[in-house]
PDB file of N, H, CA, C and O in Angstrom:
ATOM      1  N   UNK A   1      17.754-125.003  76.533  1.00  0.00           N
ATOM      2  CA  UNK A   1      18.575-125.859  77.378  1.00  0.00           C
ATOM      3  C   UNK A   1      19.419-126.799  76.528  1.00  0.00           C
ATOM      4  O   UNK A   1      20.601-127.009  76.801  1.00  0.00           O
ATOM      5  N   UNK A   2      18.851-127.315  75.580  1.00  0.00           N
ATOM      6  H   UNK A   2      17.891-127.144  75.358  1.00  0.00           H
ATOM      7  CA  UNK A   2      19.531-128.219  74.426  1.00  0.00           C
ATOM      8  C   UNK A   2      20.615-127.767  74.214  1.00  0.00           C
ATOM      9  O   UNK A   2      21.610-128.343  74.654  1.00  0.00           O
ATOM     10  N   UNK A   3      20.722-126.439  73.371  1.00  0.00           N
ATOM     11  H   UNK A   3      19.914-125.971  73.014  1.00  0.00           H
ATOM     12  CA  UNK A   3      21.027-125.742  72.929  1.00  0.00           C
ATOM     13  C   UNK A   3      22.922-125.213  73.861  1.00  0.00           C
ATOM     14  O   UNK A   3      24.110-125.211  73.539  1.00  0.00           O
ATOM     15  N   UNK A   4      22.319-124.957  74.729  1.00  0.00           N
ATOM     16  H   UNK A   4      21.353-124.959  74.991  1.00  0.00           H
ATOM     17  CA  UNK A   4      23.840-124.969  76.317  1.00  0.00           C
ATOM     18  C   UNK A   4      24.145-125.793  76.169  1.00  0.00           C
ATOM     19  O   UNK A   4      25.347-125.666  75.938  1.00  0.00           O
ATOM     20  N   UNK A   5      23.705-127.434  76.089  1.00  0.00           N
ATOM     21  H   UNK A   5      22.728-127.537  76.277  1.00  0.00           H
ATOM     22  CA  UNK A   5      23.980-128.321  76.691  1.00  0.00           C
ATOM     23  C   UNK A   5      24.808-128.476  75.368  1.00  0.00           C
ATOM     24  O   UNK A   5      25.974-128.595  75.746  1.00  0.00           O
ATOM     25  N   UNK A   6      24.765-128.535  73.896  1.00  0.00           N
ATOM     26  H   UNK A   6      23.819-128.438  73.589  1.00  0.00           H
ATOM     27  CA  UNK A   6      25.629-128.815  72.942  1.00  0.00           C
ATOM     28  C   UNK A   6      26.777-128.171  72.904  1.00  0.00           C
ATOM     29  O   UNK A   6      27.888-128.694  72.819  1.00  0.00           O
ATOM     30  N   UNK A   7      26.559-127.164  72.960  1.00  0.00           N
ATOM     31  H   UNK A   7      25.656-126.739  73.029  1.00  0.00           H
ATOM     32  CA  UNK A   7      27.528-125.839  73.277  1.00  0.00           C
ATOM     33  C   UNK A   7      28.256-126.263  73.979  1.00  0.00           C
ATOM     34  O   UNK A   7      29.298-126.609  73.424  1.00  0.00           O
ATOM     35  N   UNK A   8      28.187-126.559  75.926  1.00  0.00           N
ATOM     36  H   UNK A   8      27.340-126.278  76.377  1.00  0.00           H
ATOM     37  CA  UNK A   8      29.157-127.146  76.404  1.00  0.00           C
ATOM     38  C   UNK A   8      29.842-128.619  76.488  1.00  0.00           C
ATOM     39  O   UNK A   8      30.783-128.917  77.223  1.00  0.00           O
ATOM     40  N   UNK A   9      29.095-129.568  75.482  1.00  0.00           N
ATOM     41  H   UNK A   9      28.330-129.326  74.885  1.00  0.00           H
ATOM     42  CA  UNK A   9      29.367-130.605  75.810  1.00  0.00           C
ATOM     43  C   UNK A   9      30.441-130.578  74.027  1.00  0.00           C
ATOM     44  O   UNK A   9      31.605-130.974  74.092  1.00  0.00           O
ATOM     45  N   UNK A  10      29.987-130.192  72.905  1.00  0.00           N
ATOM     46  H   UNK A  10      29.042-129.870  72.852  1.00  0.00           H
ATOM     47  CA  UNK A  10      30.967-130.337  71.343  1.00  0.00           C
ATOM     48  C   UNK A  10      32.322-129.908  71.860  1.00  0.00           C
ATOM     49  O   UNK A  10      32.883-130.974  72.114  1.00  0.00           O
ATOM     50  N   UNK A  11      32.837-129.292  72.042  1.00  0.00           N
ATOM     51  H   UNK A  11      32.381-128.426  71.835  1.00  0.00           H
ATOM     52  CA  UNK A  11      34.213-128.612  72.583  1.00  0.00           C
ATOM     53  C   UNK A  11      35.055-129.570  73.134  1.00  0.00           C
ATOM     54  O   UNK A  11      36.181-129.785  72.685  1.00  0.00           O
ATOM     55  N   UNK A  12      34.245-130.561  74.733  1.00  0.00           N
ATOM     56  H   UNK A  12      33.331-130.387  75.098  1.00  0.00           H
ATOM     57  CA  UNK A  12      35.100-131.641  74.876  1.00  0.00           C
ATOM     58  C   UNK A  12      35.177-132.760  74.262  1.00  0.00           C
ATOM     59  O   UNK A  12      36.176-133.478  74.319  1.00  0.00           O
ATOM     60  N   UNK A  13      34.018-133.064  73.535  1.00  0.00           N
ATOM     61  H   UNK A  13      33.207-132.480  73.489  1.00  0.00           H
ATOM     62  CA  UNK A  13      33.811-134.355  72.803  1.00  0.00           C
ATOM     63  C   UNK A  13      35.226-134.148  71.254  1.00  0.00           C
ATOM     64  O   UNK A  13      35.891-135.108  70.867  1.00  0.00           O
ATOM     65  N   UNK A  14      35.382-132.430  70.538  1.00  0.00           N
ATOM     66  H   UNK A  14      34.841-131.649  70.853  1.00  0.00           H
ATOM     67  CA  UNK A  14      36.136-132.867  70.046  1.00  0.00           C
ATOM     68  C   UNK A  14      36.983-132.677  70.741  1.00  0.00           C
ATOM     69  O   UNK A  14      37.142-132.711  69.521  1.00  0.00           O
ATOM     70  N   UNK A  15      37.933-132.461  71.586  1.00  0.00           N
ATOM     71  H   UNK A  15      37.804-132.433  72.578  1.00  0.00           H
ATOM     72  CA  UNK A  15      38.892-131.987  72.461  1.00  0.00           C
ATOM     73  C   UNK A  15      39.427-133.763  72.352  1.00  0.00           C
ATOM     74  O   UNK A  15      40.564-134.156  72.089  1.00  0.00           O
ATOM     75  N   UNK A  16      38.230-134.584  72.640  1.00  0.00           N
ATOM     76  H   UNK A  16      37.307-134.264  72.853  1.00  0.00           H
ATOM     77  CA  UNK A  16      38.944-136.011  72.643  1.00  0.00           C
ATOM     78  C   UNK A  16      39.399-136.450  71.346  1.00  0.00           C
ATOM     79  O   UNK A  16      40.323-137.253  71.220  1.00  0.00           O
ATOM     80  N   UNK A  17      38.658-135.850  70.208  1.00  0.00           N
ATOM     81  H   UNK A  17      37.907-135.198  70.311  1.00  0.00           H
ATOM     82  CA  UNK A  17      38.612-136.619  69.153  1.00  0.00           C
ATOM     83  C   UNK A  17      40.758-135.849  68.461  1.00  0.00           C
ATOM     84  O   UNK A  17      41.465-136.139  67.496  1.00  0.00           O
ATOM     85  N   UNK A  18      40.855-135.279  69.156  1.00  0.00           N
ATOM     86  H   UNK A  18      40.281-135.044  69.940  1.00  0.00           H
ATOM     87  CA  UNK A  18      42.588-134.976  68.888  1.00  0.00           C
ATOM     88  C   UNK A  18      43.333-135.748  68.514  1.00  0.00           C
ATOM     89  O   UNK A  18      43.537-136.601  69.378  1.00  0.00           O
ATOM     90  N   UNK A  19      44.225-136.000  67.050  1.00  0.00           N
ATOM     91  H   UNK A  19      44.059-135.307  66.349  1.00  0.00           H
ATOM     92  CA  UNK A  19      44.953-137.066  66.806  1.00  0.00           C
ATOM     93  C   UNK A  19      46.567-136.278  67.305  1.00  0.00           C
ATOM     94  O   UNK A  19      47.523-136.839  66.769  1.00  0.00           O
ATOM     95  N   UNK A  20      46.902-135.232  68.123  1.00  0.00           N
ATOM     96  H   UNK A  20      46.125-134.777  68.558  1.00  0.00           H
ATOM     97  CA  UNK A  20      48.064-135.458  68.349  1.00  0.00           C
ATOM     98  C   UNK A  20      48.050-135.132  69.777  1.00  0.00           C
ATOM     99  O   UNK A  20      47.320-134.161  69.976  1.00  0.00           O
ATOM    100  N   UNK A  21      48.625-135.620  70.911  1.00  0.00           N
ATOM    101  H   UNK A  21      49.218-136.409  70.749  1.00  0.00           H
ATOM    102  CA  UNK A  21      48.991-135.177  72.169  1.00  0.00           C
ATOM    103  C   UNK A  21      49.285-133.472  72.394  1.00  0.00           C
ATOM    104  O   UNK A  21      49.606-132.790  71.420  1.00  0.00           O
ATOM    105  N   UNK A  22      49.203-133.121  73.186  1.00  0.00           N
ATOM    106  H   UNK A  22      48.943-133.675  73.977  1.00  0.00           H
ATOM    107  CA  UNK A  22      49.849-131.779  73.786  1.00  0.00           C
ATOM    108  C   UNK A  22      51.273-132.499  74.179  1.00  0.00           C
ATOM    109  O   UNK A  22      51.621-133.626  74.529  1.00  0.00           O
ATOM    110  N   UNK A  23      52.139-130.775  73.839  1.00  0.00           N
ATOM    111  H   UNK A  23      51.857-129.859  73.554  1.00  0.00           H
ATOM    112  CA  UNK A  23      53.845-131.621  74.340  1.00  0.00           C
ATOM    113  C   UNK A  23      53.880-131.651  75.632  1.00  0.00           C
ATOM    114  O   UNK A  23      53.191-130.892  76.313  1.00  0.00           O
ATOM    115  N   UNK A  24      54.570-132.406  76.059  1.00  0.00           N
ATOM    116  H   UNK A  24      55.130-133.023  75.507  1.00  0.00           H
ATOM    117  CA  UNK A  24      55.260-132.608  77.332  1.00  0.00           C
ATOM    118  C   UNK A  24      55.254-130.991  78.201  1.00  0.00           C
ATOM    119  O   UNK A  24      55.440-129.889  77.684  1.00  0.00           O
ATOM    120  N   UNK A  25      55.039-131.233  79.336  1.00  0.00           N
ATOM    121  H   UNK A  25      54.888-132.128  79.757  1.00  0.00           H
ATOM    122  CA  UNK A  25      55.030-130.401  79.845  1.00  0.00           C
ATOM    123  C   UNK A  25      55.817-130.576  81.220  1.00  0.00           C
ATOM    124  O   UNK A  25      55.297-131.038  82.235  1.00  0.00           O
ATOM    125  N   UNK A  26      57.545-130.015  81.091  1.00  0.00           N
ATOM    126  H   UNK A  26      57.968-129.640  80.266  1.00  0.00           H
ATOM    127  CA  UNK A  26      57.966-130.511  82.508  1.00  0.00           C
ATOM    128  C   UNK A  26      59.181-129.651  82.317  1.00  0.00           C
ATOM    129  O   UNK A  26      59.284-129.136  81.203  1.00  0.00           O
ATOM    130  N   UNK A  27      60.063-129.418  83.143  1.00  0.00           N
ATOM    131  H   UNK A  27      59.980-129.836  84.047  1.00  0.00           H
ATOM    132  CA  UNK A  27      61.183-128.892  83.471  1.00  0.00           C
ATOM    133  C   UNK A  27      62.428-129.041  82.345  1.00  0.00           C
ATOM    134  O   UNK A  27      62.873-130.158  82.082  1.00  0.00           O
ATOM    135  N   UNK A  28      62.833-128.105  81.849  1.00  0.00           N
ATOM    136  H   UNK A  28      62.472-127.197  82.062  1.00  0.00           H
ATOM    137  CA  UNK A  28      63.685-128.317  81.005  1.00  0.00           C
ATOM    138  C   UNK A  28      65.125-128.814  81.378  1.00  0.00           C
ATOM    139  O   UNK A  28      65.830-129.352  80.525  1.00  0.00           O
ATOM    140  N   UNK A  29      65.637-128.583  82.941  1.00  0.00           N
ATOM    141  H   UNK A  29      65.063-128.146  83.633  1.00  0.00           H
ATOM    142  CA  UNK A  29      66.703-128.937  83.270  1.00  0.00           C
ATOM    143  C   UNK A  29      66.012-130.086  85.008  1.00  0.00           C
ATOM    144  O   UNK A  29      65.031-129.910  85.731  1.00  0.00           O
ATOM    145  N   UNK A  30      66.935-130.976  85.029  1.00  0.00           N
ATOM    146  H   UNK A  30      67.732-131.119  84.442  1.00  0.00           H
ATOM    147  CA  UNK A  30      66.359-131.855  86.130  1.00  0.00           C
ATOM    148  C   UNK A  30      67.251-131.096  87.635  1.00  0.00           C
ATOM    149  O   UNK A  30      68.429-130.997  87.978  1.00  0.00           O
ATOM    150  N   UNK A  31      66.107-130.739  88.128  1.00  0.00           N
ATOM    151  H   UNK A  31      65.150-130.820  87.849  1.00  0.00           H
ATOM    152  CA  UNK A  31      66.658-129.780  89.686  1.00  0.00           C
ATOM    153  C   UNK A  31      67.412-130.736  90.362  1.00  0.00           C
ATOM    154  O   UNK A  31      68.165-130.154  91.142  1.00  0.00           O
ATOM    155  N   UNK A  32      67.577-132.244  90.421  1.00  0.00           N
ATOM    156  H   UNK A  32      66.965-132.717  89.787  1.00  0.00           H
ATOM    157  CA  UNK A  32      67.941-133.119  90.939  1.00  0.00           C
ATOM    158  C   UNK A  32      69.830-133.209  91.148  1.00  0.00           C
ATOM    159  O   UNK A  32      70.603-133.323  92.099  1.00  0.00           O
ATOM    160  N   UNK A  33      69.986-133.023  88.994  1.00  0.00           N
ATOM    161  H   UNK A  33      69.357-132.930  88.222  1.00  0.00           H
ATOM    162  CA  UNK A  33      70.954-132.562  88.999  1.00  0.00           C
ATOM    163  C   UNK A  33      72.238-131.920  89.106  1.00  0.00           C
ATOM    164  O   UNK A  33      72.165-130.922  88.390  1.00  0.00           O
ATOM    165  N   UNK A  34      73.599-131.999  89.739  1.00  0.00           N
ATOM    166  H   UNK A  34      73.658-132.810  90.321  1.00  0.00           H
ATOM    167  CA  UNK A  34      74.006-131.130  90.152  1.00  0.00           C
ATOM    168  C   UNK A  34      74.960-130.483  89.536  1.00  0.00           C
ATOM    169  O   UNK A  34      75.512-129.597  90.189  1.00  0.00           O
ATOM    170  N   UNK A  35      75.335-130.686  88.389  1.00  0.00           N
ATOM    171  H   UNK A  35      74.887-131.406  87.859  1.00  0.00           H
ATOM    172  CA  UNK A  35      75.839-129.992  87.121  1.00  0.00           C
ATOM    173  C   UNK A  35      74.701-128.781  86.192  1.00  0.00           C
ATOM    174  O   UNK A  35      74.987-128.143  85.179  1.00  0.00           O
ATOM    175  N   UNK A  36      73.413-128.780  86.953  1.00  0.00           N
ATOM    176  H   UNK A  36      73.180-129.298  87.776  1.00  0.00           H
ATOM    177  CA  UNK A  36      72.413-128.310  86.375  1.00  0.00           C
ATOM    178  C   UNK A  36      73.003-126.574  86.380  1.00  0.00           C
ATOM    179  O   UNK A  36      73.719-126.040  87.228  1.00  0.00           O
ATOM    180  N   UNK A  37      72.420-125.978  85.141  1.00  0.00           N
ATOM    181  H   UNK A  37      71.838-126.411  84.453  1.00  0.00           H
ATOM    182  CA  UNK A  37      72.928-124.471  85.605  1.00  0.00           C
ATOM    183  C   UNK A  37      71.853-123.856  86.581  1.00  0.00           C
ATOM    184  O   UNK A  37      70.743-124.356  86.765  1.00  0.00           O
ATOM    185  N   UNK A  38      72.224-122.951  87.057  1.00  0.00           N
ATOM    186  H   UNK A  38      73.126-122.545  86.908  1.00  0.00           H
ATOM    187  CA  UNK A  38      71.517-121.641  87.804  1.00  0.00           C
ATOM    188  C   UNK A  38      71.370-120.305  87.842  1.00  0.00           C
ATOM    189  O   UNK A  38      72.069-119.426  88.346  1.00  0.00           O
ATOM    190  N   UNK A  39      70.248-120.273  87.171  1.00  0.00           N
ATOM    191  H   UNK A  39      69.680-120.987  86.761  1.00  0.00           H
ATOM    192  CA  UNK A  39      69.721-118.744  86.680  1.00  0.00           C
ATOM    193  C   UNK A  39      69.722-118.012  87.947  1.00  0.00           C
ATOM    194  O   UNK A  39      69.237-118.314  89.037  1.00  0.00           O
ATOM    195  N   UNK A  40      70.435-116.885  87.526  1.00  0.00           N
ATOM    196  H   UNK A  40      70.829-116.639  86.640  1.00  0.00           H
ATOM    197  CA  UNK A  40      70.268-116.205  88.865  1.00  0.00           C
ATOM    198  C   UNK A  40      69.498-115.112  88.445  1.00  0.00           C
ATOM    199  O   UNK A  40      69.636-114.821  87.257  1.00  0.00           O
ATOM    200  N   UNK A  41      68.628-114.346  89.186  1.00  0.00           N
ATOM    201  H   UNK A  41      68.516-114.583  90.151  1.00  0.00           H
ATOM    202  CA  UNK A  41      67.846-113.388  89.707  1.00  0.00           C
ATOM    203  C   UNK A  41      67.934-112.046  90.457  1.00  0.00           C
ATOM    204  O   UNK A  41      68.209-112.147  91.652  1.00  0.00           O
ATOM    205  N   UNK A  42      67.776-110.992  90.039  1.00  0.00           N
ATOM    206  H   UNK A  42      67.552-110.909  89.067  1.00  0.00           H
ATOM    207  CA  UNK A  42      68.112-110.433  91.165  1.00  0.00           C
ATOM    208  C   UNK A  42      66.897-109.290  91.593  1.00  0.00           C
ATOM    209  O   UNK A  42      66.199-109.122  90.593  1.00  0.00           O
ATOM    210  N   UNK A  43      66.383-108.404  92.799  1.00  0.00           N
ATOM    211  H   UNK A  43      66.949-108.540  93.612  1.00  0.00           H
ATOM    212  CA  UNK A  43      65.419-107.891  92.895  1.00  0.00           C
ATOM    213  C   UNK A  43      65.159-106.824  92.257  1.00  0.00           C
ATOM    214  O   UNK A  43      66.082-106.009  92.255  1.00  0.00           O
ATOM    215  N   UNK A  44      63.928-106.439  91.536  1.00  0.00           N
ATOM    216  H   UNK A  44      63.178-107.101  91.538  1.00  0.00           H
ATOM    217  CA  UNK A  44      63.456-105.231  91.015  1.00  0.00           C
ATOM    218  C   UNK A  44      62.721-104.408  92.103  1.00  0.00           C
ATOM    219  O   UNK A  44      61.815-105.012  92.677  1.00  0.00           O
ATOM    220  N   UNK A  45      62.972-103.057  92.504  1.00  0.00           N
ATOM    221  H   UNK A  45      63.708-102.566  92.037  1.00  0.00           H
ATOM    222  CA  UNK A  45      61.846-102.534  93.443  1.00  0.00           C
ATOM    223  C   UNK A  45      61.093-101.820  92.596  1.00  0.00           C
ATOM    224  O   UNK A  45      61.504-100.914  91.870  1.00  0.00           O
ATOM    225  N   UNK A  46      59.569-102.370  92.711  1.00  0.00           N
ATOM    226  H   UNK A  46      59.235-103.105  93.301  1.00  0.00           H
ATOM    227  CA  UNK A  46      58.670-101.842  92.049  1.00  0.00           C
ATOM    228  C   UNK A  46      58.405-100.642  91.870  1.00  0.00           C
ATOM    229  O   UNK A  46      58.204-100.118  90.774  1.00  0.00           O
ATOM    230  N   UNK A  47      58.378 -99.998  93.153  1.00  0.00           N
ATOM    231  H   UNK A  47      58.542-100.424  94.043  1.00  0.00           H
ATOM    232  CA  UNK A  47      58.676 -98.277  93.655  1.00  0.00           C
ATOM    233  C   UNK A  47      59.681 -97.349  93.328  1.00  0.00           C
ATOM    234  O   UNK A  47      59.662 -96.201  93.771  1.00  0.00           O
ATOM    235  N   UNK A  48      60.811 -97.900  92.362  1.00  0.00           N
ATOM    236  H   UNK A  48      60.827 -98.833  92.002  1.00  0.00           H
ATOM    237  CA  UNK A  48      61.858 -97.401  92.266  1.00  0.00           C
ATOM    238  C   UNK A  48      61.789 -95.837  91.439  1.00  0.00           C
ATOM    239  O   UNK A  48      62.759 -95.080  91.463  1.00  0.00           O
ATOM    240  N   UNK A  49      60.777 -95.567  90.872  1.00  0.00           N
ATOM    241  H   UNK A  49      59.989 -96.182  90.852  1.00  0.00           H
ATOM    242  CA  UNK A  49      60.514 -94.582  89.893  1.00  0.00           C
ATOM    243  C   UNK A  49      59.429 -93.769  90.210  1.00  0.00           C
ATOM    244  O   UNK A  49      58.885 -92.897  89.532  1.00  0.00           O
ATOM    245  N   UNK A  50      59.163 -94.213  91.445  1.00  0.00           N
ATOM    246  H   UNK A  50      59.605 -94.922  91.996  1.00  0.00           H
ATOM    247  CA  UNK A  50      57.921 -93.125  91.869  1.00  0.00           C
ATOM    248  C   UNK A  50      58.130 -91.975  91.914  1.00  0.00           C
ATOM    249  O   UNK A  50      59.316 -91.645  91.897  1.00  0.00           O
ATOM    250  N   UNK A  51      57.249 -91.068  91.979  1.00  0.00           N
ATOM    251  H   UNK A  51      56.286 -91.336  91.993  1.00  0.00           H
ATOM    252  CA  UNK A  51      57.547 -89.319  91.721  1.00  0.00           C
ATOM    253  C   UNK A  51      55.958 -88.885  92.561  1.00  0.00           C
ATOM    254  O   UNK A  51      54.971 -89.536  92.219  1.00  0.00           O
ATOM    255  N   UNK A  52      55.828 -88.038  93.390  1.00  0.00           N
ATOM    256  H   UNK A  52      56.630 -87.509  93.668  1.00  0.00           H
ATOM    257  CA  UNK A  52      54.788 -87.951  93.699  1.00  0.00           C
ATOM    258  C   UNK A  52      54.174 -86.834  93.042  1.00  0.00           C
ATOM    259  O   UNK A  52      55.093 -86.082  92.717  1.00  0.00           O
ATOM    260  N   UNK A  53      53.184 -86.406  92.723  1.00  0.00           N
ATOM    261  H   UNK A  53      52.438 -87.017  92.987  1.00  0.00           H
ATOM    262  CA  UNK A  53      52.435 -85.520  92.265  1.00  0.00           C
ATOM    263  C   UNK A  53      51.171 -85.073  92.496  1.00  0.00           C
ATOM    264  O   UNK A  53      50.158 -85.565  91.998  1.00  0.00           O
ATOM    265  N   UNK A  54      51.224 -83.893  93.449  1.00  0.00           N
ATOM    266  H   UNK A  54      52.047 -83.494  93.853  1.00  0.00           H
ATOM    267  CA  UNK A  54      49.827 -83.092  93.767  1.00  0.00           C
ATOM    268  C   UNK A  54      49.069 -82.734  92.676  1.00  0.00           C
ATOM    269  O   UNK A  54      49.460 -82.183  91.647  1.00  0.00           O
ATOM    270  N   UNK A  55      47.341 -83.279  93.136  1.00  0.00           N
ATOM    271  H   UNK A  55      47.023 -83.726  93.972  1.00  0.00           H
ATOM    272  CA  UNK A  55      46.454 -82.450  91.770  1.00  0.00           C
ATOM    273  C   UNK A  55      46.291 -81.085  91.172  1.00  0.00           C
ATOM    274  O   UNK A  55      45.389 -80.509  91.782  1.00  0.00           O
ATOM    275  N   UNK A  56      46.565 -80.679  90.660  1.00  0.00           N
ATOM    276  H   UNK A  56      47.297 -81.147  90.165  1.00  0.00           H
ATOM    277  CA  UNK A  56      46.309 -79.320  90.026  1.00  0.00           C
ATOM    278  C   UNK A  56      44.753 -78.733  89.184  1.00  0.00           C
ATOM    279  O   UNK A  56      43.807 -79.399  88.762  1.00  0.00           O
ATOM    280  N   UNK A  57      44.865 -78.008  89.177  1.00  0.00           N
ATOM    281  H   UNK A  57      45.633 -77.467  89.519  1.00  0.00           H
ATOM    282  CA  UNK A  57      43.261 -77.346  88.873  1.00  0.00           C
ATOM    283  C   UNK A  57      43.284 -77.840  87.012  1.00  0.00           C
ATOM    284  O   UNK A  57      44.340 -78.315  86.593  1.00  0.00           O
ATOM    285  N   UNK A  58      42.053 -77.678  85.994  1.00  0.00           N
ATOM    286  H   UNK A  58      41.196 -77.292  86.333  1.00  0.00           H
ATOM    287  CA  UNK A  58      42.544 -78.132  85.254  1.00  0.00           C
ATOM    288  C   UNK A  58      42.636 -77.055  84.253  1.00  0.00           C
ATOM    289  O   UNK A  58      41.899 -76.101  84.502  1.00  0.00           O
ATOM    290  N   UNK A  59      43.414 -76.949  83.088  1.00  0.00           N
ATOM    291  H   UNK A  59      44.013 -77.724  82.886  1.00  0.00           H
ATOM    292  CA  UNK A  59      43.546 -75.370  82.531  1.00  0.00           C
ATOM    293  C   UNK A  59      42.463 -75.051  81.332  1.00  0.00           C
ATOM    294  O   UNK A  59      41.898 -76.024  80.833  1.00  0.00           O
ATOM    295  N   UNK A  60      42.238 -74.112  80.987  1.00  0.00           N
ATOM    296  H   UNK A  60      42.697 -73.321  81.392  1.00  0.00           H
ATOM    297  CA  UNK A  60      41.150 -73.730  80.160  1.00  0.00           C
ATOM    298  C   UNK A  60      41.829 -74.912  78.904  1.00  0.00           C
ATOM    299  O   UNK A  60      43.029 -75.125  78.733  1.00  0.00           O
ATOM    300  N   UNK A  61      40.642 -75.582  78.111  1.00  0.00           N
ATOM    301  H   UNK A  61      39.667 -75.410  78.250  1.00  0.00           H
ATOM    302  CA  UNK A  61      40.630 -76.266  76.963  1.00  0.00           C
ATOM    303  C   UNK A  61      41.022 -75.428  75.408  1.00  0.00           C
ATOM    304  O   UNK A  61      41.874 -75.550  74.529  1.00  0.00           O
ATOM    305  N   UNK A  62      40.230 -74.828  75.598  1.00  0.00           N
ATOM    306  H   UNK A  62      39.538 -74.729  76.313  1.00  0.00           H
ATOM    307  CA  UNK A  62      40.587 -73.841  74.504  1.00  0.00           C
ATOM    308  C   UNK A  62      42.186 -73.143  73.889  1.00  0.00           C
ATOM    309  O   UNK A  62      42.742 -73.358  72.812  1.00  0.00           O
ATOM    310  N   UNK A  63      42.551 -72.391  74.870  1.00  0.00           N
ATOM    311  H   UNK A  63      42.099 -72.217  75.745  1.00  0.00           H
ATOM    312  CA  UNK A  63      43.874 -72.179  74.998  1.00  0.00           C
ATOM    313  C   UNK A  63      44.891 -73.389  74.524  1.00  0.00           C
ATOM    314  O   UNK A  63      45.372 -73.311  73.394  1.00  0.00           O
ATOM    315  N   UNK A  64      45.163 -74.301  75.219  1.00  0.00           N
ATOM    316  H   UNK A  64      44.772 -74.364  76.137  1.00  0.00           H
ATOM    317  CA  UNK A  64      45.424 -75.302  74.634  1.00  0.00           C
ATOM    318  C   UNK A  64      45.616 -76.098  73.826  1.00  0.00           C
ATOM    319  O   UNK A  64      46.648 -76.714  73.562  1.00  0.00           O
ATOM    320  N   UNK A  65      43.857 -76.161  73.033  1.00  0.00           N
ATOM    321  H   UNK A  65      43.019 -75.661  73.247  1.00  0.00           H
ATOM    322  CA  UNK A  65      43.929 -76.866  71.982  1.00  0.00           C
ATOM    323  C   UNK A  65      44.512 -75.970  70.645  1.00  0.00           C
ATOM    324  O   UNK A  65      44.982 -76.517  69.647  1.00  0.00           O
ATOM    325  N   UNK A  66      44.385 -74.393  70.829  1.00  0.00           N
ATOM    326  H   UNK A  66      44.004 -73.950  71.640  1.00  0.00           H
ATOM    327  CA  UNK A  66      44.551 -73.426  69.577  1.00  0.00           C
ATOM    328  C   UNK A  66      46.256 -73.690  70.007  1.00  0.00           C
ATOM    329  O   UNK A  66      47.118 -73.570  69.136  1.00  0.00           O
ATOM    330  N   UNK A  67      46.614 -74.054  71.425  1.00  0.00           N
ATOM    331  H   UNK A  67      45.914 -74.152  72.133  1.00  0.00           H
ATOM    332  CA  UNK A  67      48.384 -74.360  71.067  1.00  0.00           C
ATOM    333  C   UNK A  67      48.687 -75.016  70.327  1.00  0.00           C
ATOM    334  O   UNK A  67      49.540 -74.746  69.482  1.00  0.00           O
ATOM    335  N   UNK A  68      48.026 -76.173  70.426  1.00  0.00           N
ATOM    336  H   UNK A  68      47.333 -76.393  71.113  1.00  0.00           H
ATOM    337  CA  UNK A  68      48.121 -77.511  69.706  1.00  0.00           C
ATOM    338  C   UNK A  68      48.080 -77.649  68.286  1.00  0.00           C
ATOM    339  O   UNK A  68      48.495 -78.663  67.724  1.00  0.00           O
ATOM    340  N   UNK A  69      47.592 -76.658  67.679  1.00  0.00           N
ATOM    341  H   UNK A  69      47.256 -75.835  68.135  1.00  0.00           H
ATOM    342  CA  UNK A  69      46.509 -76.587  66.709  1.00  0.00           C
ATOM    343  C   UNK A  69      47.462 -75.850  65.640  1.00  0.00           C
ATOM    344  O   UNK A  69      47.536 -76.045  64.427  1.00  0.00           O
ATOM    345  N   UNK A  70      48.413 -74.631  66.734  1.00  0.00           N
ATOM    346  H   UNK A  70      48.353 -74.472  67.719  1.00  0.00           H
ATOM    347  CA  UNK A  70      49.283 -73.484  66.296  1.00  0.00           C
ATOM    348  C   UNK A  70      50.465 -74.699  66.043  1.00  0.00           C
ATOM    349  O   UNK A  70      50.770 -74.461  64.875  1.00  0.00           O
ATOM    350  N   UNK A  71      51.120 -75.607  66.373  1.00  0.00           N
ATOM    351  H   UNK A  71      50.873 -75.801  67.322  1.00  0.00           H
ATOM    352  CA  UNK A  71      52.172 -76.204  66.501  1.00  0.00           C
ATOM    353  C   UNK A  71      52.809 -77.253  65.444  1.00  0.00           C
ATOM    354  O   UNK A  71      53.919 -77.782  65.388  1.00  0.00           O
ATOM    355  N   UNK A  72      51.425 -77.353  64.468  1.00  0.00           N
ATOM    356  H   UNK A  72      50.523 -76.923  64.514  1.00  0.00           H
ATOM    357  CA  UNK A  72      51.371 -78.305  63.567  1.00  0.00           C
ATOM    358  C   UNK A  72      50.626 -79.530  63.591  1.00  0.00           C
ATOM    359  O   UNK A  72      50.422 -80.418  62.764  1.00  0.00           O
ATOM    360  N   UNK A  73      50.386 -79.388  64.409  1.00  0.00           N
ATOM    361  H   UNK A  73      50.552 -78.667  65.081  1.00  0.00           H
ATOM    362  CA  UNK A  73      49.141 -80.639  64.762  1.00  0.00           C
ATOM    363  C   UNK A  73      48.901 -81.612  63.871  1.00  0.00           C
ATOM    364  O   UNK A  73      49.724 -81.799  62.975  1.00  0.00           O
ATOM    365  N   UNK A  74      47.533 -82.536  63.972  1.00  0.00           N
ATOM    366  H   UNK A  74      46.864 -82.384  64.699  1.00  0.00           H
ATOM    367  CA  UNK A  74      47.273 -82.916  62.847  1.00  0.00           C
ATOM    368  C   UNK A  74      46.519 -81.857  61.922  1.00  0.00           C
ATOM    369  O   UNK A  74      45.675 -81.013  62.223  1.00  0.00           O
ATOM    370  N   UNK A  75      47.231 -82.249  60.430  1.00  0.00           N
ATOM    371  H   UNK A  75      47.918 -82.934  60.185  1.00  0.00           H
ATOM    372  CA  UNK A  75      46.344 -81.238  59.308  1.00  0.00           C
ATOM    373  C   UNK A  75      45.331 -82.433  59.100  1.00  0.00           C
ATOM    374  O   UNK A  75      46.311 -82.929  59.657  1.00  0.00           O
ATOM    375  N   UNK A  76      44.818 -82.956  58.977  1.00  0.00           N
ATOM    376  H   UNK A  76      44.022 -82.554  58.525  1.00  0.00           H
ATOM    377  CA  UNK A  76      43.662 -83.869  58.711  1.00  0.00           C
ATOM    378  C   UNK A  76      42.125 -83.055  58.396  1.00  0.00           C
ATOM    379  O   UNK A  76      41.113 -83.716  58.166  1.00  0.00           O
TER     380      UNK A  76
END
């Protein structure tokens, strides 16, 4: 139990002991602004490249691999 308890407690204790801040963390342009620029966006359809494809049986291994094998394969 000690043992957890150091474990989770060293991490924040040095977490405090940090001599520099984390940077700023905020908006690089003020939305308020109205000279601000505007990134524009436009939609991706996720689906756009779909292809459908029925399962097929699977082909003898052998055959195959002596293709593979015939083709230059790795010489290793």
């Amino acid at each position: 139990m000690r043992h957890l308890l150091s474990v989770a407690i060293l991490p924040l204790f040095l977490g405090g002991c940090a001599s520099t801040y984390p940077s700023e963390v905020t908006a690089s342009r003020d939305p308020s602004d109205p000279s601000a620029e505007i990134v524009s966006s436009h939609h991706h359809n996720p689906i756009a490249g779909y292809l459908h494809r029925d399962p097929v049986d699977p082909k003898p291994w052998k055959k195959l691999n002596d293709d593979a094998a015939s083709e230059g394969g790795d010489q290793s």
